[in-house]
C-alpha positions as CSV (number, residue, x, y, z in Angstrom):
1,X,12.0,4.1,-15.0
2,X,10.9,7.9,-15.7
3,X,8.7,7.8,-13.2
4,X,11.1,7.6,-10.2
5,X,13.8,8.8,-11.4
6,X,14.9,12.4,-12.3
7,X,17.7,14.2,-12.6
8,X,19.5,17.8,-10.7
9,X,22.5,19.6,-12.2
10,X,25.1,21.1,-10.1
11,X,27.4,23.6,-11.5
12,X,30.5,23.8,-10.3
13,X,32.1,27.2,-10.5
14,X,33.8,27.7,-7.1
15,X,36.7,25.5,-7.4
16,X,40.0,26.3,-8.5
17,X,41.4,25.3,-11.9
18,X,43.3,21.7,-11.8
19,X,41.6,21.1,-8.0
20,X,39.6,18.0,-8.3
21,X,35.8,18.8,-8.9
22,X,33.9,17.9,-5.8
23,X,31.2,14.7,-5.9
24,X,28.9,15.4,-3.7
25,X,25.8,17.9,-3.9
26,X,25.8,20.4,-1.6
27,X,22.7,21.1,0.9
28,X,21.3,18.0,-0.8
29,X,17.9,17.6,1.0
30,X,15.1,15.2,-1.3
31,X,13.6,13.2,0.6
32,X,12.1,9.8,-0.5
33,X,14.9,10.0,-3.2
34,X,18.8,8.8,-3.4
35,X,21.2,9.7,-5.6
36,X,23.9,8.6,-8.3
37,X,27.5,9.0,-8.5
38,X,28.1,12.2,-10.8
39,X,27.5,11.6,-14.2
40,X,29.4,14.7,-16.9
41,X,26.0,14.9,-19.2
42,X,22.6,15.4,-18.8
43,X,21.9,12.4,-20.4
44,X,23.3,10.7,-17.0
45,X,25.5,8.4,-19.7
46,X,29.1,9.0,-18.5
47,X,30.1,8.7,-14.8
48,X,32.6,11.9,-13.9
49,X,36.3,10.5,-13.3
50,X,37.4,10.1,-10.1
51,X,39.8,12.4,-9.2
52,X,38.9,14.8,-12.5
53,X,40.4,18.1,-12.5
54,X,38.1,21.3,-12.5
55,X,38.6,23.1,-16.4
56,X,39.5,26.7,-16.8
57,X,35.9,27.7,-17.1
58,X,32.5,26.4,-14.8
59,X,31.5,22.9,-14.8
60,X,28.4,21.2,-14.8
61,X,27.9,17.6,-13.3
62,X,24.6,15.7,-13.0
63,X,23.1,13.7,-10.8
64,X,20.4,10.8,-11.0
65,X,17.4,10.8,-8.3
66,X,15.7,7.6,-7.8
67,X,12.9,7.8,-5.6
68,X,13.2,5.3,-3.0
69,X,10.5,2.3,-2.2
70,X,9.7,0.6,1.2
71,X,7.9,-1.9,2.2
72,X,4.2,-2.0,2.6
73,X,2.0,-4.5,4.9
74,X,-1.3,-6.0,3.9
75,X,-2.9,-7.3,7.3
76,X,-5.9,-9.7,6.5
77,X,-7.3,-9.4,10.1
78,X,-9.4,-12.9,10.5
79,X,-9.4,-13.1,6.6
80,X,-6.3,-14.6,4.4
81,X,-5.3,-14.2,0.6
82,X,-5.3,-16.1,-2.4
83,X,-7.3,-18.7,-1.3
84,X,-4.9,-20.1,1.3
85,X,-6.3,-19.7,5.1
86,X,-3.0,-19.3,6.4
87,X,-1.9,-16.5,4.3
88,X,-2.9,-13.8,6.4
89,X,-0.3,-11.0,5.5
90,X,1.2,-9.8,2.1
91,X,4.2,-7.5,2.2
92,X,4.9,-5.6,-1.4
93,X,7.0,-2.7,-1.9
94,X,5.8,0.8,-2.6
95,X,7.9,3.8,-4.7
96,X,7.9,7.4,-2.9
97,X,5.4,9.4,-4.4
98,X,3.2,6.6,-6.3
99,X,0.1,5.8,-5.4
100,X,0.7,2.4,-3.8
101,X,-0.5,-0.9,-5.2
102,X,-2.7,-3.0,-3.5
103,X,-3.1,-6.7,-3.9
104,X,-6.0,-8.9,-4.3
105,X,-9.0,-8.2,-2.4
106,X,-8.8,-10.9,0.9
107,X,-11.8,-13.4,1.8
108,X,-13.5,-14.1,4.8
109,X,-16.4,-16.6,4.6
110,X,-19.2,-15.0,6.0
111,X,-17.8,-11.2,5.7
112,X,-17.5,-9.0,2.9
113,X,-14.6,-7.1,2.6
114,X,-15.0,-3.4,3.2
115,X,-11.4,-1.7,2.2
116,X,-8.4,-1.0,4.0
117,X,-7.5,1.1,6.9
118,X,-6.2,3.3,7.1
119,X,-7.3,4.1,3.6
120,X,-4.7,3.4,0.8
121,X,-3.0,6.4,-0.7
122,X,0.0,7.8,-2.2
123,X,3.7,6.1,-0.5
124,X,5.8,8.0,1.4
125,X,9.1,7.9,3.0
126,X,7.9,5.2,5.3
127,X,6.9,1.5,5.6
128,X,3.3,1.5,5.9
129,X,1.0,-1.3,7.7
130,X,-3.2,-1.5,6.2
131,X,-5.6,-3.5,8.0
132,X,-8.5,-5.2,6.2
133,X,-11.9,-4.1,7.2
134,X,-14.9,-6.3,7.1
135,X,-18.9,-6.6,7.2
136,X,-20.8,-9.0,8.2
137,X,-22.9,-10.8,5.4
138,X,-26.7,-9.7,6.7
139,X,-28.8,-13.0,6.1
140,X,-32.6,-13.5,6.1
141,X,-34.4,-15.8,8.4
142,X,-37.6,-16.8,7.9
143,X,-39.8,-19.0,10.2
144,X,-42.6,-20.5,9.2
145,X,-45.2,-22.8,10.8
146,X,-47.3,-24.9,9.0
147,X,-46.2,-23.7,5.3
148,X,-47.2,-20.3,6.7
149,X,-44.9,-17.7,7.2
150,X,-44.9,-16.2,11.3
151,X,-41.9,-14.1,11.3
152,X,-38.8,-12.8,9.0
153,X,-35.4,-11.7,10.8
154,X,-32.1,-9.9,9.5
155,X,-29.4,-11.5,10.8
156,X,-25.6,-11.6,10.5
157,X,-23.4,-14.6,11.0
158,X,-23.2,-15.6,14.8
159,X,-26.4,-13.8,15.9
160,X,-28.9,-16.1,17.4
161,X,-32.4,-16.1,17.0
162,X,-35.2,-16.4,19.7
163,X,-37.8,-18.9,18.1
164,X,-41.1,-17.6,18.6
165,X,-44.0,-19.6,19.3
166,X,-47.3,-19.2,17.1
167,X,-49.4,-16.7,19.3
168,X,-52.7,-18.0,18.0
169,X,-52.3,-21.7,19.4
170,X,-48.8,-22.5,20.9
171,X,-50.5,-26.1,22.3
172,X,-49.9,-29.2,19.9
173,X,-46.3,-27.9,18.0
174,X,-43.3,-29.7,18.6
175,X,-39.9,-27.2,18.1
176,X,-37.3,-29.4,16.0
């Protein structure tokens, strides 16, 4: 895959002639990446011998980067994917330096889903955990007496609502 993999050459220059070439990069330091075994061309097609013998002039060897992936947690917190209440957590894995995927948006009945937090960005050299964040579906209440209506109210799921009594003539109603 191109994007998470590249290559560094290392030329080899300070070893003696007919010493074996060294195979490892010196002051290697990429971090989110690993890298190959040696490869003799740029196009990272043949893997240097072991034990191959330095020439009489300087030497290149190659080396494939591969940027590393780790694991990434999708919490559901009270809600739960793919239509299955007990699937309340999906792990996927994430490549160093790729914006990192999310799944399928989780349901909660009576909450709309409001994104992840923290929010969801590019991977890093880390497992990562997100948390789905929720609002509560606002619902209208209306109470009528008589075909007329007395009073609306915006509510969310769990509120409660006090019933109020007709101001005009409270005598002669019975509250079902």
């Amino acid at each position: 895959d191109p994007e998470t993999q590249s290559f560094i050459t290392a030329s080899v220059n300070d070893v003696d002639y007919a010493t074996v070439i060294p195979t490892t990069v010196p002051n290697f330091d990429h971090y989110g990446y690993t890298i190959s075994a040696p490869y003799t061309n740029v196009g990272l097609t043949t893997l240097l011998p072991p034990g191959a013998t330095m020439p009489a002039s300087n030497y290149n060897v190659y080396y494939r980067l591969t940027a590393g992936s780790w694991p990434v947690t999708y919490e559901a917190n009270g809600g739960y994917f793919n239509g299955d209440p007990l699937d309340t957590q999906e792990v996927i894995s994430a490549v160093y330096g790729q914006q990192i995927p999310t799944p399928a948006d989780p349901v909660r009945p009576y909450y709309e889903f409001a994104g992840w937090v923290p929010e969801v960005g590019i991977m890093d050299a880390e497992s990562k955990t997100f948390t789905a964040s929720w609002t509560a579906v606002e619902y209208t209440a209306n109470y009528y007496v008589d075909d007329v209506l007395i009073q609306t109210y915006a509510i969310e799921f769990g509120d409660s609502v006090d019933v109020p009594m007709d101001p005009d003539d409270p005598t002669g109603y019975t509250f079902v």
